[in-house]
C-alpha positions as CSV (number, residue, x, y, z in Angstrom):
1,X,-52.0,-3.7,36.6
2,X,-51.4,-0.2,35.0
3,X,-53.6,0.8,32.4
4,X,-51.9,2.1,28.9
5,X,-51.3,6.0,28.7
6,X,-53.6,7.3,26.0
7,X,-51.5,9.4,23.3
8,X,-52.9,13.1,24.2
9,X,-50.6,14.6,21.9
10,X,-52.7,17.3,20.1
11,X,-51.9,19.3,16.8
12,X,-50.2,22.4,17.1
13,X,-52.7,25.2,16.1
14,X,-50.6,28.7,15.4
15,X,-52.6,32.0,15.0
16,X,-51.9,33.7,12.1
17,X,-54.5,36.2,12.7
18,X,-51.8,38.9,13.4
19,X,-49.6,38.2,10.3
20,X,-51.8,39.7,7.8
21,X,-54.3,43.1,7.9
22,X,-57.8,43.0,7.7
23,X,-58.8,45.0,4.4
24,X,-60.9,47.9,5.1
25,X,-62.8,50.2,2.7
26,X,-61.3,53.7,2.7
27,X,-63.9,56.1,1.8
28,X,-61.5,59.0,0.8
29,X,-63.5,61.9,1.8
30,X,-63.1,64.7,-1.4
31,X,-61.2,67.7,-0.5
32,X,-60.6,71.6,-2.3
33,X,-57.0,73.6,-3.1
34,X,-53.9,74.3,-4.7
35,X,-52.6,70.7,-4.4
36,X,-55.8,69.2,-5.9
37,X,-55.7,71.6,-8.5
38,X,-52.6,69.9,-9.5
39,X,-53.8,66.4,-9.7
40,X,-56.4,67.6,-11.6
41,X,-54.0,69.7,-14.0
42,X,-52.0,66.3,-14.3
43,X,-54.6,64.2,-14.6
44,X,-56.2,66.3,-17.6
45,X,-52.7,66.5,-19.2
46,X,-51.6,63.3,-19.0
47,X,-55.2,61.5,-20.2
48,X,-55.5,64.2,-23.0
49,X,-51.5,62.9,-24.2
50,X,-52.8,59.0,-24.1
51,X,-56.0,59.3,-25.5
52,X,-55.4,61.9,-28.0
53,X,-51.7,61.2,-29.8
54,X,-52.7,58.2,-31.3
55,X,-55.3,60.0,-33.2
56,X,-52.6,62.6,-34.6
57,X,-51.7,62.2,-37.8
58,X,-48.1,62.6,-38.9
59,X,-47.0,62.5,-42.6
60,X,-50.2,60.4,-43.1
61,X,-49.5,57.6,-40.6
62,X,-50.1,57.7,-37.2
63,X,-47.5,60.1,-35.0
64,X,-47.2,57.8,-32.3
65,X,-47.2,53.9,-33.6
66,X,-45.3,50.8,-32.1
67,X,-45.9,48.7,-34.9
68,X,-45.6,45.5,-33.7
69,X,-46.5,43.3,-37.0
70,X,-44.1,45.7,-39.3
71,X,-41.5,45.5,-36.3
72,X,-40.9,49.1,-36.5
73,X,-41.7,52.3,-34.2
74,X,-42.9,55.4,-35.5
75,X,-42.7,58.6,-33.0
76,X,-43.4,61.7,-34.8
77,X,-40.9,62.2,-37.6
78,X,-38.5,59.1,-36.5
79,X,-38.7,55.7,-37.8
80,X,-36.9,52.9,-35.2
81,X,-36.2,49.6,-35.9
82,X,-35.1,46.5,-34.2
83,X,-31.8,47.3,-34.2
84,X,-32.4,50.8,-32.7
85,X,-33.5,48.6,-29.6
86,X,-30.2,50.8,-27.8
87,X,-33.0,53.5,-28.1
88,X,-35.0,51.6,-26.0
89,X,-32.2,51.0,-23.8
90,X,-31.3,54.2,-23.0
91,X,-35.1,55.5,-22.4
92,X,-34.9,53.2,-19.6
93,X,-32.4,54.8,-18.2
94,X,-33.1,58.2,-18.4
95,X,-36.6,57.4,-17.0
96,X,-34.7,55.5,-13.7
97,X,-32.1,58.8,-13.3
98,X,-35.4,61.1,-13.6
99,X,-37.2,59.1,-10.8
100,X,-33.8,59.1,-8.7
101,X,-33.8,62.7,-9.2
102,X,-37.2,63.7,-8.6
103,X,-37.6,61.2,-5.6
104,X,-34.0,62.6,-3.9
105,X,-36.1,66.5,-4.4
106,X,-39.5,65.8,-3.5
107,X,-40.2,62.2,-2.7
108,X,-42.8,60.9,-4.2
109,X,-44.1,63.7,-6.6
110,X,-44.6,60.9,-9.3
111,X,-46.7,58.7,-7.6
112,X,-49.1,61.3,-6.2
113,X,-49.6,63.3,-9.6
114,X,-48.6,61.2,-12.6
115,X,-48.5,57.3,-11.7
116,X,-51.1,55.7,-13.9
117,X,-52.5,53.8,-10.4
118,X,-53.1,57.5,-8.8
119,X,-54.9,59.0,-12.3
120,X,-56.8,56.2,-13.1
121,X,-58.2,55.6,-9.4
122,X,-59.0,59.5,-9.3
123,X,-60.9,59.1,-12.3
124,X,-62.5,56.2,-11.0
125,X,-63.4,57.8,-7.3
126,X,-64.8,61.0,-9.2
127,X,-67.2,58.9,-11.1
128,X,-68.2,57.3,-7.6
129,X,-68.8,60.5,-5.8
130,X,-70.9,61.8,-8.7
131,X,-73.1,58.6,-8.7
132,X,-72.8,57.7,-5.2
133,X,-72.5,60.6,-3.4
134,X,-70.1,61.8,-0.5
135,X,-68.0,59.9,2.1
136,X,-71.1,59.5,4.2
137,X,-73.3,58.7,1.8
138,X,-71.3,55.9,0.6
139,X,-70.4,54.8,3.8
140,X,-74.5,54.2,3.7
141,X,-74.7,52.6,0.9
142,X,-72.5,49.9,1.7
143,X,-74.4,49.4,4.6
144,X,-77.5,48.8,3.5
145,X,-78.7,45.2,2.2
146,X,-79.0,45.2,-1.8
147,X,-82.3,46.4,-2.8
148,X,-83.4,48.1,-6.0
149,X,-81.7,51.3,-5.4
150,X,-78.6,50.1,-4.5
151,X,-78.4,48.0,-7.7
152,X,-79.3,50.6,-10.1
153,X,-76.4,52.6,-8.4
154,X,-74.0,49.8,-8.5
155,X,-74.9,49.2,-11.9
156,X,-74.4,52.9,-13.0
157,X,-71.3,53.5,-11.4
158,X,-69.5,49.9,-12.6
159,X,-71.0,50.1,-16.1
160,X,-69.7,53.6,-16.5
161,X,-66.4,52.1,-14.9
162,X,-66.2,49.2,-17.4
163,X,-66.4,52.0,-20.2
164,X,-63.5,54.3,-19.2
165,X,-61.8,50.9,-18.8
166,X,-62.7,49.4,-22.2
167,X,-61.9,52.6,-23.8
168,X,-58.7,53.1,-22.1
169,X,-57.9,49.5,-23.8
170,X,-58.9,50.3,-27.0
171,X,-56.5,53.2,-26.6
172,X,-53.8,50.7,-25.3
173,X,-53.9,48.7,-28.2
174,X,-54.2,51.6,-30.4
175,X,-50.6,52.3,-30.0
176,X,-49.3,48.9,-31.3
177,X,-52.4,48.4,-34.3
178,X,-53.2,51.5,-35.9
179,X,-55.9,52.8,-34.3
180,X,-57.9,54.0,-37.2
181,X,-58.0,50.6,-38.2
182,X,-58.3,49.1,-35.4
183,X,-61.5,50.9,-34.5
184,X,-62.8,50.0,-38.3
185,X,-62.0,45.8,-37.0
186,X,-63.8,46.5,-33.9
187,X,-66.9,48.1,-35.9
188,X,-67.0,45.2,-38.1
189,X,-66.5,42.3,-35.8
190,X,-62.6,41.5,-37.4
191,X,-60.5,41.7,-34.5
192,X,-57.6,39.8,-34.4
193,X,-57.3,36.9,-31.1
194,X,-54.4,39.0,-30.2
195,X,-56.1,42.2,-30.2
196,X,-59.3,41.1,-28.6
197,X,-56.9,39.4,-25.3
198,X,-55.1,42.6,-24.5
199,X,-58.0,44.8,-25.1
200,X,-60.0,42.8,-22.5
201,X,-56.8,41.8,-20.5
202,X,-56.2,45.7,-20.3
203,X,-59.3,47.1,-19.5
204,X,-60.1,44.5,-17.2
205,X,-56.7,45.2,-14.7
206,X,-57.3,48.4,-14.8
207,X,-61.2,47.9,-13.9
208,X,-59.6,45.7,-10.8
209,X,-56.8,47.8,-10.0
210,X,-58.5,51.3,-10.0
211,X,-62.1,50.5,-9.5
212,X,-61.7,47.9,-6.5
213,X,-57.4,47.4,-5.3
214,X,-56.9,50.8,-5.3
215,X,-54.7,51.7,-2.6
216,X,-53.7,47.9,-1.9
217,X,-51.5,48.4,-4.8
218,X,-49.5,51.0,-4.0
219,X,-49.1,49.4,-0.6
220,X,-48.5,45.6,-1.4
221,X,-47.8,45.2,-5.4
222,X,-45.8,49.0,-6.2
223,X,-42.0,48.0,-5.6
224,X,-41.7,51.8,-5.7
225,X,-43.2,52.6,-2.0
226,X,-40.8,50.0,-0.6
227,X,-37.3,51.2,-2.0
228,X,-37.9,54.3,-1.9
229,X,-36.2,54.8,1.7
230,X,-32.5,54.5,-0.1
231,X,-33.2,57.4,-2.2
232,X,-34.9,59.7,0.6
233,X,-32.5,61.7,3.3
234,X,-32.9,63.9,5.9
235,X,-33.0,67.0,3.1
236,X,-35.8,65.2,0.8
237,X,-39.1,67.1,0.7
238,X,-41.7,64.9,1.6
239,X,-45.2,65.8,3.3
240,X,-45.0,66.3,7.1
241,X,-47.1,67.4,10.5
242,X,-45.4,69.9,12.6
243,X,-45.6,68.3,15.9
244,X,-44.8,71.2,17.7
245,X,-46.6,73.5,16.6
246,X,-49.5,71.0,16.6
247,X,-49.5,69.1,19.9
248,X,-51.4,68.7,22.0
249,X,-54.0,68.4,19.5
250,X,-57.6,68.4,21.0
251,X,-60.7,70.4,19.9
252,X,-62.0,73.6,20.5
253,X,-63.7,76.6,19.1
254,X,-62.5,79.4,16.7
255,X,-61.2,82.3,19.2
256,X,-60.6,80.1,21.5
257,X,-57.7,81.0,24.4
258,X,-54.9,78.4,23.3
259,X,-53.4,78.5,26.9
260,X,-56.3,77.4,28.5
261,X,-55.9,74.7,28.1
262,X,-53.0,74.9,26.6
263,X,-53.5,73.2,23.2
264,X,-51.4,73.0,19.9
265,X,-53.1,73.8,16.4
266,X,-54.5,70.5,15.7
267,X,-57.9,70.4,16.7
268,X,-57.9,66.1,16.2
269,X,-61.1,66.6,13.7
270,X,-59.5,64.0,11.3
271,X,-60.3,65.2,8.2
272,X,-56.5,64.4,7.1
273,X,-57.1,60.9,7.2
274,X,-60.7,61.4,6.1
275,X,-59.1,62.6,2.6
276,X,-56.1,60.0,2.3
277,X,-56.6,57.5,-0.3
278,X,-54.8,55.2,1.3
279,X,-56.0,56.0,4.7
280,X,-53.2,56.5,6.8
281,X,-52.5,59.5,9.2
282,X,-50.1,61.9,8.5
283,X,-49.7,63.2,11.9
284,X,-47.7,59.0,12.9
285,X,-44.9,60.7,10.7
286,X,-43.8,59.3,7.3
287,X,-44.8,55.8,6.1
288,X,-43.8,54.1,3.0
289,X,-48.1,54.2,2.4
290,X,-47.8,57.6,1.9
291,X,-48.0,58.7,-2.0
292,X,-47.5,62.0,-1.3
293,X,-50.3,63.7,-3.2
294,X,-50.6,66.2,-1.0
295,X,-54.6,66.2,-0.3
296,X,-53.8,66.3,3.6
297,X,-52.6,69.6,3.0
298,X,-54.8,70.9,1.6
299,X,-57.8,69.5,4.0
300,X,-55.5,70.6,6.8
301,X,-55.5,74.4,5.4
302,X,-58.8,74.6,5.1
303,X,-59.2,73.3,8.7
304,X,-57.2,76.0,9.7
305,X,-58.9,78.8,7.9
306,X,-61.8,78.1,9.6
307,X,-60.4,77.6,13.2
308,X,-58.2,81.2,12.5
309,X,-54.9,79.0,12.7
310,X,-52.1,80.0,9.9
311,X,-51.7,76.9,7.0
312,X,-49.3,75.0,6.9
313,X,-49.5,72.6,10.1
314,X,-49.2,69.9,7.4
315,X,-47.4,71.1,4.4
316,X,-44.3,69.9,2.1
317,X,-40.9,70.0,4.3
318,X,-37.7,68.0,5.3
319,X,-36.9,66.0,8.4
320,X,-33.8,68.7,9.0
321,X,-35.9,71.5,8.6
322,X,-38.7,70.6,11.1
323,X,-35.9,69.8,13.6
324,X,-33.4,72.6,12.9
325,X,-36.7,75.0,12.0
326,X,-35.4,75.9,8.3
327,X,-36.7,79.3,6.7
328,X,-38.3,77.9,3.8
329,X,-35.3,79.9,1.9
330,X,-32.8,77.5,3.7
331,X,-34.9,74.2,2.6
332,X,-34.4,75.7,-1.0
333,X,-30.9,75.7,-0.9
334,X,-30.5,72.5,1.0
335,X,-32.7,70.8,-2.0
336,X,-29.0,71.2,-4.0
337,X,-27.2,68.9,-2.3
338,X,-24.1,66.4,-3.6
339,X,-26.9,63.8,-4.5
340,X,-29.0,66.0,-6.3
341,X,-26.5,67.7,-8.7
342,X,-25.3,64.2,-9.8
343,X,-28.1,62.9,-10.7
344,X,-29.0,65.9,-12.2
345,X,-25.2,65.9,-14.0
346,X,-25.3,62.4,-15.0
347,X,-29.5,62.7,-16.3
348,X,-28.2,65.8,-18.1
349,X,-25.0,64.1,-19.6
350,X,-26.9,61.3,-20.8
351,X,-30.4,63.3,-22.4
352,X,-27.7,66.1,-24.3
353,X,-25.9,62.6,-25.5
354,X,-29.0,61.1,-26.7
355,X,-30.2,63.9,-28.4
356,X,-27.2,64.5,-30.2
357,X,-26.9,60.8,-31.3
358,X,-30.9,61.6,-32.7
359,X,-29.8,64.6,-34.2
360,X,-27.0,63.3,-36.2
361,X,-28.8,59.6,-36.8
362,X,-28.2,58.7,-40.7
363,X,-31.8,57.1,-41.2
364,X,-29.8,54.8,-43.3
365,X,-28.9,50.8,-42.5
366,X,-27.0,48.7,-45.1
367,X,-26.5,45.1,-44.9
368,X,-24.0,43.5,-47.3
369,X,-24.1,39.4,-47.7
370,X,-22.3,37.4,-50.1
371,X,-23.5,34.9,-52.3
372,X,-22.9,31.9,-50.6
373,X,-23.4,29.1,-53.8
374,X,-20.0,30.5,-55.0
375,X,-17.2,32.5,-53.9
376,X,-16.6,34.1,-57.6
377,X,-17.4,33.6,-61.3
378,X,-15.7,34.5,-64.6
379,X,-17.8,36.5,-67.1
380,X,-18.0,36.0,-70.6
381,X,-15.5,38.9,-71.2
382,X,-13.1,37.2,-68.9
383,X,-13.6,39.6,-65.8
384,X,-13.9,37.8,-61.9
385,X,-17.5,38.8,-60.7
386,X,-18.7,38.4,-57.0
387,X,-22.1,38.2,-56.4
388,X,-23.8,40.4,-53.0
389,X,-27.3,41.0,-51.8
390,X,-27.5,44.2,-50.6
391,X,-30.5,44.8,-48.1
392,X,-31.6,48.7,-48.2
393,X,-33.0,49.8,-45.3
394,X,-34.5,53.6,-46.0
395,X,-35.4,54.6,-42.0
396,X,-36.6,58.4,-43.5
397,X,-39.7,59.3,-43.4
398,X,-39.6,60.1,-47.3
399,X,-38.5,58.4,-50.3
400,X,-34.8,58.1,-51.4
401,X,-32.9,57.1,-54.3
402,X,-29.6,55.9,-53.4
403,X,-26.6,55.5,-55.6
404,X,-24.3,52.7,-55.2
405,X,-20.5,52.6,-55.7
406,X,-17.8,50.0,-54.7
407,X,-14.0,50.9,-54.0
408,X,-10.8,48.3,-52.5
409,X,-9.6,46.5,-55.3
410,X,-7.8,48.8,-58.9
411,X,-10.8,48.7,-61.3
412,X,-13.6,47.1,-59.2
413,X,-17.2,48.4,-60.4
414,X,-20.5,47.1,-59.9
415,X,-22.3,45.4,-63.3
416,X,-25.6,46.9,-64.0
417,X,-28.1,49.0,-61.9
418,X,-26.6,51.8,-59.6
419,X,-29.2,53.4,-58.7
420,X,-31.8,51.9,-56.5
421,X,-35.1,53.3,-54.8
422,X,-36.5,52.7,-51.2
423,X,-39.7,53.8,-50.3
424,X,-40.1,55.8,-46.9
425,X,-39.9,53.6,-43.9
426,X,-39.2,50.6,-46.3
427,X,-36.3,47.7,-46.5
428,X,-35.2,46.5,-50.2
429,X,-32.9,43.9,-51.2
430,X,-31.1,44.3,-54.0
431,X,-28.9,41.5,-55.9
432,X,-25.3,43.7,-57.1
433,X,-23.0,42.4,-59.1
434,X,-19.0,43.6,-58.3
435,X,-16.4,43.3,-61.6
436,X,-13.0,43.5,-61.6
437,X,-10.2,42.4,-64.6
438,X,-8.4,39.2,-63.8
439,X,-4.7,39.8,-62.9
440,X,-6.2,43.2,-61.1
441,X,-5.6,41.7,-57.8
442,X,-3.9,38.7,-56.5
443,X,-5.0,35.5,-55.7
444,X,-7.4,35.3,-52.5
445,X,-9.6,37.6,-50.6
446,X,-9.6,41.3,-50.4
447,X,-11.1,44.0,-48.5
448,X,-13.8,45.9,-50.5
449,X,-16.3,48.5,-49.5
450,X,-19.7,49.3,-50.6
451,X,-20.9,53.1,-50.5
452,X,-24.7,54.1,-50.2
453,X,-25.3,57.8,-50.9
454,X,-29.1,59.3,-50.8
455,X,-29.1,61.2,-54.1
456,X,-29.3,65.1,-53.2
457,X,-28.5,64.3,-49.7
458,X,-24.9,64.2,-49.1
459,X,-25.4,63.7,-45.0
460,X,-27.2,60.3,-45.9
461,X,-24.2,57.9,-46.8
462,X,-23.1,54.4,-45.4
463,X,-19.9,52.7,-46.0
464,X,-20.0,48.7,-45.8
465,X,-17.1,46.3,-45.7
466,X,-17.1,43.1,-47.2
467,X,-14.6,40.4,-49.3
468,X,-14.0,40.1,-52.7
469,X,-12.6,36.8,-54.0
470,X,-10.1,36.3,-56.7
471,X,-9.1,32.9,-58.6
């Protein structure tokens, strides 16, 4: 008699280990020159714009306020309201042509010199290296089990960290709450719920995003790095290693005879990927990891000052031109190209558009609305009356006076008050009575307009249809 088969049937056990990549610290090595400079230039600029414009004061409110609660925007001498939301509309626009542009020129300039991820995670790496010390010093560190150095370092360099971060989110907010008062909430323990969640919401992404994620968000969360290939060609200026000049690469000493062995200009010391803060290596050609901020270049120059090798083995340069060796007169004029001119056309078309629209904007809205408890009344005097609410909307930043006239039907003319006053910035509503004689028009409803002219400012005048009903 057989005995029974045993079931050997096992669970199928896949190995994901390959799917995903280990996270490793980069320890971006600091680095001297021209493109640094830059960062620096851009980092100062754009820092001294965000922390510094909501504290400029502009016809005694603050220059730069999206005021959330009053639903209006102030920027500089403009007040925008909800329905200027086309404004908005636009801006987004213009901001995606300028990206197109700038990306189709020189890749991704943006990213490595104004992106808030790059500045912010500069600042934060600066304050490392100050408390920390170098690459190999904080390569140490790291390695060492926690003692009582280590956490007074630590605790240095994150509390200093969790300052720039709450302050930047103070900032943040200060652009939706005034920040004078704001600051004066915060001072006496006031601060709204809503206030307090997107200070600490704020400050605490950008502690996690620049103090610890780093380059893992320009690598895995930035949509940017991964669509950027449909705006790059073979003519977009992106940061490159010249292979031929630089292979073989191997090390050797300044002076050095080149032909024996014959060796390119890369002496393989490494220091370009030492310096990358998102630690790839140049010389494997362009990856979407790549931010382009240039500090390879300069690392790579200063490598090559000290070997006696001319710069440039990894500078700024198109695909065509390292295959076709272009003059760098000849990448210049390939940079104008059919794509570039028409998104530079069409961002051009639509800023000159814009700022004409600004230019001639009547800081004026009227809204018109009927009485809806009756269509008409008769007045003592035997005159039809229709009743309107007129809502003022004075988008100036000054006072106005404005006077108000009605026109359509023989005779119409407005009972009472006809001359209102809006404060700056301010909406009024306003109850207007329109009279006309009975037997001036027929039976029914007729076309009628209101006009709203700024008293000493002809240019500032709104026409408004409505109905008026007769018996």
């Amino acid at each position: 008699m057989s005995k029974p088969v045993k079931d050997s049937l096992k669970p199928v056990v896949i190995n994901t280990d390959g799917l995903f990549e280990k996270h490793q610290t980069i320890y971006a090595r600091s680095v001297k020159g021209v493109f640094d400079n830059w960062r620096w230039a851009m980092v100062f600029f754009t820092q001294a714009l965000f922390y510094g414009l909501c504290w400029v004061d502009w016809g005694g409110r603050q220059a730069v306020l999206f005021h959330l609660v009053e639903r209006k925007f102030y920027i500089l001498g403009m007040v925008f309201w909800p329905q200027d939301a086309i404004y908005l509309a636009v801006l987004l626009v213009i901001s995606a042509y300028a990206l197109f542009l700038v990306t189709a020129v020189g890749g991704r300039l943006f990213c490595g010199y104004a992106c808030p991820q790059t500045v912010y995670t500069q600042i934060f790496m600066w304050l490392e290296r100050k408390i920390e010390g170098e690459r190999p010093a904080r390569i140490k560190l790291d390695a060492q089990p926690m003692n009582s150095r280590k956490f007074r370092i630590k605790l240095v360099k994150h509390s200093l960290w969790l300052i720039v971060a709450l302050w930047t989110g103070i900032t943040f907010v200060g652009y939706f709450t005034p920040i004078k008062e704001l600051i004066a909430s915060a001072a006496a323990t006031t601060l709204g719920s809503w206030e307090i969640f997107w200070i600490l919401f704020y400050s605490g992404f950008l502690y996690m995003m620049a103090g610890f994620m780093r380059e893992q968000v320009c690598k895995y969360m930035c949509p940017y790095a991964r669509f950027q290939g449909v705006m790059f060609d073979p003519d977009t200026l992106i940061i490159t290693y010249d292979a031929d000049r630089g292979e073989p690469r191997g090390q050797r000493k300044k002076g050095a005879d080149v032909q024996s062995p014959p060796l390119g200009d890369c002496v393989d010391c490494g220091i370009c990927v030492q310096v990358c803060p998102t630690g790839i290596d140049i010389r494997d050609g362009l990856q979407y990891e790549c931010i382009a901020c240039a500090a390879c270049i300069d690392a790579c120059d200063t490598v090559m000052d000290k070997v006696g090798s001319p710069r440039g083995l990894v500078r700024y340069s198109t695909e065509n031109a390292l295959a076709k060796h272009y003059a760098p007169r000849d990448i210049l004029g390939h940079l104008l190209r059919p794509r570039t001119i028409l998104y530079a056309a069409i961002l051009l078309l639509i800023v000159a558009a814009t700022g004409w629209s600004l230019s001639t904007r009547i800081p004026l809205k009227v809204d018109v609305l009927r009485d809806r408890g009756t269509l008409y009344r008769e007045a003592d005097d035997g005159r039809i009356e229709n009743v309107f609410t007129l809502h003022v909307m004075n988008t100036d930043n000054t006072m106005h006076r404005y006077a108000i006239s009605v026109a359509g039907v023989p005779g119409i003319e407005i009972e009472g008050e006809r001359i209102v006053e809006v404060p700056a910035a301010t909406n009024k509503k306003f109850l207007v009575v329109a009279a006309v004689d009975d037997g001036a028009a027929s039976s029914g409803s007729h076309k009628i307009f209101f006009d709203i002219r700024a008293l000493n400012h002809d240019p500032i005048a709104v026409r408004e249809k409505t109905t008026f009903f007769m018996p």
